[in-house]
KOLLUMDO-127373 format. One record per atom (N, C-alpha, C, O): x, y, z; residue in three letters. Coordinates in steps of 0.02 Angstrom, whole numbers, plus 50000, padded with zeros to 5 digits. Layout:
REM residues N
XYZALA ...
END
This chain:
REM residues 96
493225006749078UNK 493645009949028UNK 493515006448961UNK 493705000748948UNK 493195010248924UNK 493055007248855UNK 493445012548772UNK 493455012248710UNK 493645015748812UNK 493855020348766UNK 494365017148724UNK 494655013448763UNK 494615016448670UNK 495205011848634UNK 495715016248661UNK 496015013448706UNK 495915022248650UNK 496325027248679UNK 496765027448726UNK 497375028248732UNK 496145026348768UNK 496355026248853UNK 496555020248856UNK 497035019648895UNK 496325013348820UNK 496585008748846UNK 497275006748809UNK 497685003248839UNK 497365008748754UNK 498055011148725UNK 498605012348762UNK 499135009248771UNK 498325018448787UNK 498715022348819UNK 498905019748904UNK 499365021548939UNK 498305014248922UNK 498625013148984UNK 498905006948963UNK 498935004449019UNK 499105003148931UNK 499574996748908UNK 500034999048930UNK 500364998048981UNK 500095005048859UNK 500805006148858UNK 501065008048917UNK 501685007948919UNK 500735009948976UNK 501035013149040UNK 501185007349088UNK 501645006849129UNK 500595002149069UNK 500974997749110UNK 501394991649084UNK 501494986549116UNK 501594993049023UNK 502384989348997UNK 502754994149038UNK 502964991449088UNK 502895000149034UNK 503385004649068UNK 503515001549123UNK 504024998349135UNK 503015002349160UNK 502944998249250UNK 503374994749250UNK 503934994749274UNK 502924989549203UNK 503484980949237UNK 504084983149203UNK 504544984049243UNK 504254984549137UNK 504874984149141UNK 505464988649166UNK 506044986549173UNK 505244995149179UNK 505734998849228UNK 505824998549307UNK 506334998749341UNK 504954997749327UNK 505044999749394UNK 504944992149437UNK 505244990949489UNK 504284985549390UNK 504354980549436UNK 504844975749412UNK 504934971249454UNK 505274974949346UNK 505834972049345UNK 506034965649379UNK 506594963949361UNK 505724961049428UNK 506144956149454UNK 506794951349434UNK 507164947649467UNK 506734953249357UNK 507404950149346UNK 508034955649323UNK 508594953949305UNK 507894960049327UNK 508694966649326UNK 508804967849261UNK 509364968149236UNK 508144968849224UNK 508464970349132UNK 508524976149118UNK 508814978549069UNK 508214979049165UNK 507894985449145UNK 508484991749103UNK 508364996349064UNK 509204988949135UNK 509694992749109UNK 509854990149043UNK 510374992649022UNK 509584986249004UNK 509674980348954UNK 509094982248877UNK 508564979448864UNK 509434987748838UNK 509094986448800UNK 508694983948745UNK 508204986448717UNK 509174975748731UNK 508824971048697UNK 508514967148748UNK 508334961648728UNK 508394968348811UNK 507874966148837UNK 506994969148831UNK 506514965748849UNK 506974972848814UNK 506294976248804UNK 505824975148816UNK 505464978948849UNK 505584967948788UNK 505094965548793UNK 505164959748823UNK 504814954848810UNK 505624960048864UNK 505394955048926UNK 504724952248954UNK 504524946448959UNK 504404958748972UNK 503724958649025UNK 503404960948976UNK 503144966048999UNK 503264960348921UNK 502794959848874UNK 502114956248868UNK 501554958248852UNK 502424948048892UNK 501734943548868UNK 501434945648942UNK 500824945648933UNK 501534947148999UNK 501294949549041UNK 500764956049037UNK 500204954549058UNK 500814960849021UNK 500444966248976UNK 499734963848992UNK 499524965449048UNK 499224959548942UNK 498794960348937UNK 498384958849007UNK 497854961349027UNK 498894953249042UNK 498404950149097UNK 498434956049154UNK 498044957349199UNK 498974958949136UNK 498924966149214UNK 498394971449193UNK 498034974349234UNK 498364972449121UNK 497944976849096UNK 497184975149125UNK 496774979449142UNK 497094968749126UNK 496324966349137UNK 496304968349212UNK 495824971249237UNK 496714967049238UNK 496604965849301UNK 496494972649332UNK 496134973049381UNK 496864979449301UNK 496944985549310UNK 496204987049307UNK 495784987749352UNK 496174987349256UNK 495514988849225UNK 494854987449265UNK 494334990749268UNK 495034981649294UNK 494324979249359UNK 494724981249421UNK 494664978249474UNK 495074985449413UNK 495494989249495UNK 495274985549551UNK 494854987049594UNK 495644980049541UNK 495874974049593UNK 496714975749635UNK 497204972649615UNK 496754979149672UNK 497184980949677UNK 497714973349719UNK 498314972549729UNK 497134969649730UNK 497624964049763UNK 497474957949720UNK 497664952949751UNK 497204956449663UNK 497184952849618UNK 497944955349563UNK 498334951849532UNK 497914961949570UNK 498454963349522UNK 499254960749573UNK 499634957349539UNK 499444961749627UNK 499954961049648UNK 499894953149662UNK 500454951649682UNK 499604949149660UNK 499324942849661UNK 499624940749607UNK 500044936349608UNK 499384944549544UNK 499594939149501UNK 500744941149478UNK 501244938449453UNK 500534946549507UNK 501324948649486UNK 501714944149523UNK 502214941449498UNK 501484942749591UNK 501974936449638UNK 501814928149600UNK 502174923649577UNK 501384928749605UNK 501344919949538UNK 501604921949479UNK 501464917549439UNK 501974927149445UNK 502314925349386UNK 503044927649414UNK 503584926249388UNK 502974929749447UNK 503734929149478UNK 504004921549502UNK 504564919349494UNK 503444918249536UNK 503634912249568UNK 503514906849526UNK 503894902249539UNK 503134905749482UNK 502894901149450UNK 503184902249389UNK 503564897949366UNK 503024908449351UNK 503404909049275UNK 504374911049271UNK 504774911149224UNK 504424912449337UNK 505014914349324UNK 505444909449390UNK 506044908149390UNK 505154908249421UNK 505604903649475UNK 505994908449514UNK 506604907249514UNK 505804913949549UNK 505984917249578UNK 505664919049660UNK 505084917849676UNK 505864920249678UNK 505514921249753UNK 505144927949757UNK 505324933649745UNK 504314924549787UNK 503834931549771UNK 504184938749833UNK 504444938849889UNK 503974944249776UNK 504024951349826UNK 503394953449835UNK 503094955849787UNK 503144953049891UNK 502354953349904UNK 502304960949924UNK 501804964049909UNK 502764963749955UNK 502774971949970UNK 502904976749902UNK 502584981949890UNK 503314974449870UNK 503434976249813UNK 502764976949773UNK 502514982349758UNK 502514971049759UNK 502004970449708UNK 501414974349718UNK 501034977149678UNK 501404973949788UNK 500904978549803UNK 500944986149797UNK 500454989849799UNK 501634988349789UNK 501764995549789UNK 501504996549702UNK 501065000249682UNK 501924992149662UNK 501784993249595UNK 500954991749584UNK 500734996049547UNK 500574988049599UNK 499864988249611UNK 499494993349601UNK 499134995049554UNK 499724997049679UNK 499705003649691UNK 499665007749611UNK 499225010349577UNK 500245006949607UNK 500545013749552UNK 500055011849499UNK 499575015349482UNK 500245004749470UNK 499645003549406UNK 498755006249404UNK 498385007549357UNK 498645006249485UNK 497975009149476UNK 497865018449478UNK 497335021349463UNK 498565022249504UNK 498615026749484UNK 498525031249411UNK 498245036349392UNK 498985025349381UNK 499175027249324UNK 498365028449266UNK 498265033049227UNK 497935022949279UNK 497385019349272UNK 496885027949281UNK 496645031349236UNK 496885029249357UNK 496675034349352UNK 496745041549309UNK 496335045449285UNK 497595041449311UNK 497885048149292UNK 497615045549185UNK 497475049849143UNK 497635039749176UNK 497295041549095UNK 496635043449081UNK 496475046849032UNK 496135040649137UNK 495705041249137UNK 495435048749130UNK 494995050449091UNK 495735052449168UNK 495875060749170UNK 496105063549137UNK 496115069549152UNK 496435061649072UNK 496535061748998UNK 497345065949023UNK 497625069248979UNK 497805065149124UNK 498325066749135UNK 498835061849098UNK 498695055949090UNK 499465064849073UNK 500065061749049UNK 500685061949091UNK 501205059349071UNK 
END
């Protein structure tokens, strides 16, 4: 994926991700939380991008456990994984 566009466009989809759907800390109803899972962004983006589907849920359980001191969701991460490489696809297909 080299397109600026597409890769625009899939950031922004996967800020959505973490902060609505993988959430581990409950902000999501919180809207001066926003940019919570922000500095997160670029490193899921890379990882999307080389559709690692278990490098990406990999790293979502080490910033859960390590950046946030929380106990990893390894089923979880992998579902959102999942979805991020969907999403990955569906821009690629120029789908919204």
């Amino acid at each position: 994926m080299k397109n600026r566009a597409q890769i625009k466009e899939l950031t922004a989809r996967i800020d959505e991700v973490l902060y609505y759907l993988w959430d581990p800390i409950g902000v999501s109803d919180e809207p001066c939380a926003r940019g919570e899972y922000s500095n997160y962004v670029g490193i899921i983006t890379t990882l999307v991008i080389e559709e690692n589907e278990f490098k990406i849920a990999e790293k979502l359980s080490e910033i859960e456990s390590v950046n946030m001191g929380l106990t990893k969701n390894p089923e979880k991460n992998k579902q959102i994984a999942k979805r991020l490489l969907v999403d990955k696809y569906a821009v690629q297909e120029g789908l919204r």
